[in-house]
C-alpha positions as CSV (number, residue, x, y, z in Angstrom):
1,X,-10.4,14.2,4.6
2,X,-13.5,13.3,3.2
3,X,-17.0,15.5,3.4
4,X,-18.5,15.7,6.8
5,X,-17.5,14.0,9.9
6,X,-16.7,10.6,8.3
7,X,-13.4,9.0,7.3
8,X,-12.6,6.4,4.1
9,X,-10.3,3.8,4.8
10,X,-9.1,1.9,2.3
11,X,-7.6,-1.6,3.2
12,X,-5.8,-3.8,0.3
13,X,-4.6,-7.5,0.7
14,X,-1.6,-7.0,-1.3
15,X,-1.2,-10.8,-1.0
16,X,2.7,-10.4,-1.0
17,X,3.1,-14.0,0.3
18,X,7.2,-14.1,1.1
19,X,7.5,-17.6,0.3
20,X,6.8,-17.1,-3.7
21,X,9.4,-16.6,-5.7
22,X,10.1,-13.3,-8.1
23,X,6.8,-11.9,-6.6
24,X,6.6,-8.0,-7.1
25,X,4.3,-5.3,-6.3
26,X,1.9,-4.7,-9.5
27,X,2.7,-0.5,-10.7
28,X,-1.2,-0.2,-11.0
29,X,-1.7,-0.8,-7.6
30,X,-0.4,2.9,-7.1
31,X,-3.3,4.2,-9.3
32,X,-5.6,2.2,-8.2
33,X,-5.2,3.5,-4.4
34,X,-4.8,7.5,-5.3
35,X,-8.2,7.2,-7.6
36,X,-9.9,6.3,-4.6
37,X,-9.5,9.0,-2.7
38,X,-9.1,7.6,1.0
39,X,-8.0,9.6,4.4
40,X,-6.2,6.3,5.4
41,X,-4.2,3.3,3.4
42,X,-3.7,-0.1,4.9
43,X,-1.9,-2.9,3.1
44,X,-2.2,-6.1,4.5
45,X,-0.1,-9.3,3.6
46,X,2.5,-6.8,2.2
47,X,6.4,-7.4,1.7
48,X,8.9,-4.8,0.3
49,X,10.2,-6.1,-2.8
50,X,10.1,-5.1,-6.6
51,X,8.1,-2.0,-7.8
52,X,7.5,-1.0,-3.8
53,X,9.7,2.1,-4.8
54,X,7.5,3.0,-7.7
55,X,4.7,2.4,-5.7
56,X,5.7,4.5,-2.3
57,X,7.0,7.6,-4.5
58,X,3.7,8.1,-6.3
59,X,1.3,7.4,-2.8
60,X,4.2,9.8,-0.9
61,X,2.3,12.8,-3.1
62,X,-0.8,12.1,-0.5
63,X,0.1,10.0,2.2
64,X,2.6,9.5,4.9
65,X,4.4,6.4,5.1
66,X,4.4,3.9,8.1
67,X,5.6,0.3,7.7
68,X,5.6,-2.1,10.7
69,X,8.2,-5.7,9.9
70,X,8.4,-8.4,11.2
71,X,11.5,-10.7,11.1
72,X,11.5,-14.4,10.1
73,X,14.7,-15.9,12.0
């Protein structure tokens, strides 16, 4: 946790719009979020699709994991 009393939260609009076509998760994105050193991750506008593997293995060194879905019927 950070110094003190305090807590950094870090919240990304991954932008993962499921109506585009071939869209995929950028690798750097994983970098990008462990150099910044938060307590807590949010992505917003996020989809599982290509390179969320790569992605969740290298933040799963830090962070725990919790997706929410919801279904399009």
């Amino acid at each position: 946790m950070s110094e003190g009393n305090s807590v950094k939260i870090l919240e990304w609009n991954i932008h993962g719009a499921t109506d585009f076509n071939n869209y995929s998760i950028p690798i750097f994105v994983a970098g990008e979020v462990m150099n910044q050193d938060a307590d807590i991750v949010v992505f917003t506008e996020f989809i599982i699709t290509v390179g969320w593997h790569y992605v969740k293995s290298v933040l799963e060194k830090k962070y725990i994991s919790l997706t929410s879905y919801v279904i399009r019927i």
